[in-house]
N, C-alpha and C positions, 0 to 999 in steps of 0.2 A: 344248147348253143345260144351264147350270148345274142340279142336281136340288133341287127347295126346300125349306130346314133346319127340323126338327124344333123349335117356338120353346118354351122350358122356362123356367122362372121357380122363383126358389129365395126361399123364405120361412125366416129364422134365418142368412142367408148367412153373418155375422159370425163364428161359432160356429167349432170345430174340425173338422163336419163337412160344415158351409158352404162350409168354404175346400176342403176335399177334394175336395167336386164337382164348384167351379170348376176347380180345378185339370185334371180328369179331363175338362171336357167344351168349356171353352176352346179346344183344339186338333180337338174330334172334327169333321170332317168335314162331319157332317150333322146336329149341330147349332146353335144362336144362343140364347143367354142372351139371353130378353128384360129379363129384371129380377132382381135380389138383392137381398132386403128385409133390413135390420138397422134395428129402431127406432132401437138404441142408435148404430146410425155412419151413420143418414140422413146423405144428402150430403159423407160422406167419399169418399174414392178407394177401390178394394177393396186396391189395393196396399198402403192407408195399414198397414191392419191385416191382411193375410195378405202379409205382406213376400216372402215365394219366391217371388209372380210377378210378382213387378217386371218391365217390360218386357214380359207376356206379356198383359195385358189395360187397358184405359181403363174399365172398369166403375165405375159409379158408387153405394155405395149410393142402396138407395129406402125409401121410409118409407111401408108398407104401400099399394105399388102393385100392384094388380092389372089387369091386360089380358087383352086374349083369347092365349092360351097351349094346346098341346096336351099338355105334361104340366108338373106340380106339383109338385116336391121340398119336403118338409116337416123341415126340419133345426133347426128349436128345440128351445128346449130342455124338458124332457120336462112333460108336459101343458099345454104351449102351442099344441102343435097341434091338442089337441080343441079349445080354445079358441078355436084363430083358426077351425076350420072349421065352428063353433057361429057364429061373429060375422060370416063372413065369404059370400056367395053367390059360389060357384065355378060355369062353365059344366058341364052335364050330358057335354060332350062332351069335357073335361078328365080324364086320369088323375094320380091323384097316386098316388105314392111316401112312404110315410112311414118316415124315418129315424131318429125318435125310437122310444120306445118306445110312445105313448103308443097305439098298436093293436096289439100285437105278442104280448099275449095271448090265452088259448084263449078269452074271451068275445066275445059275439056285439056287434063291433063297426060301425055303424050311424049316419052323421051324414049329413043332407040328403041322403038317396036314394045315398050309398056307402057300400059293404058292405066291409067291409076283411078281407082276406084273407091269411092267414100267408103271408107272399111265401119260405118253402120248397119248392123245388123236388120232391126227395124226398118230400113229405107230399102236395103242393096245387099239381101240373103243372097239369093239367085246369081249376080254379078260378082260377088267376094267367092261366092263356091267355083266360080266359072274363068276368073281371073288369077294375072302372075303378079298383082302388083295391088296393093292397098295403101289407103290412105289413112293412118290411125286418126279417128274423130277430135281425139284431144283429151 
């Protein structure tokens, strides 16, 4: 019995660090890209615009599609992510990842019931294991 994939949904996918993720999680094992949001290339191919993985995915962008998803990669670009999770209701049982900067400082970061935490290991083990919401270092 197949073991059933981890479903991730990337918002700014269009982006430089968009295309990076797909690239990285395209092949992973265990998990399934539900959706990659690019306002800018709704209903483009992902290939159109991240040309190296031609042949490696049929992804389509989406144009601020949200589904039910177990984690949330936040790759726009920088303060568009408070923004979208200011405008946006994400599931309480949702973790997101945030790859911009826009939580990634020492202030006490706080939107719709997540708490964003310095996703350094070194500093914030105990808190990154205990937490729905990280902050990518940079």
């Amino acid at each position: 019995m197949k073991p059933l994939k981890t479903k991730v949904g990337i918002i700014g996918a269009a982006g430089y660090t968009g295309g990076e993720l797909i690239r990285l999680l395209i092949n992973h094992p265990n998990i399934e890209i539900a959706f990659a949001q690019s306002n800018s290339c709704a209903g483009r191919k992902v290939v159109d615009v991240h040309t190296d993985l031609f042949g490696e995915t049929e992804l389509i962008f989406s144009f601020s599609k949200l589904m039910e998803i177990e984690i949330l990669f936040l790759c726009s670009s920088h303060g568009e992510a408070k923004e979208f999770l200011t405008t946006n209701k994400i599931s309480a049982h949702t973790k997101i990842i945030d790859l911009s900067q826009d939580f990634r400082l020492n202030e006490n970061h706080t939107i719709n019931n997540y708490e964003f935490v310095y996703g350094l290991p070194e500093l914030n083990k105990i808190k990154i294991m205990q937490t729905n919401a990280v902050a990518n270092p940079g």
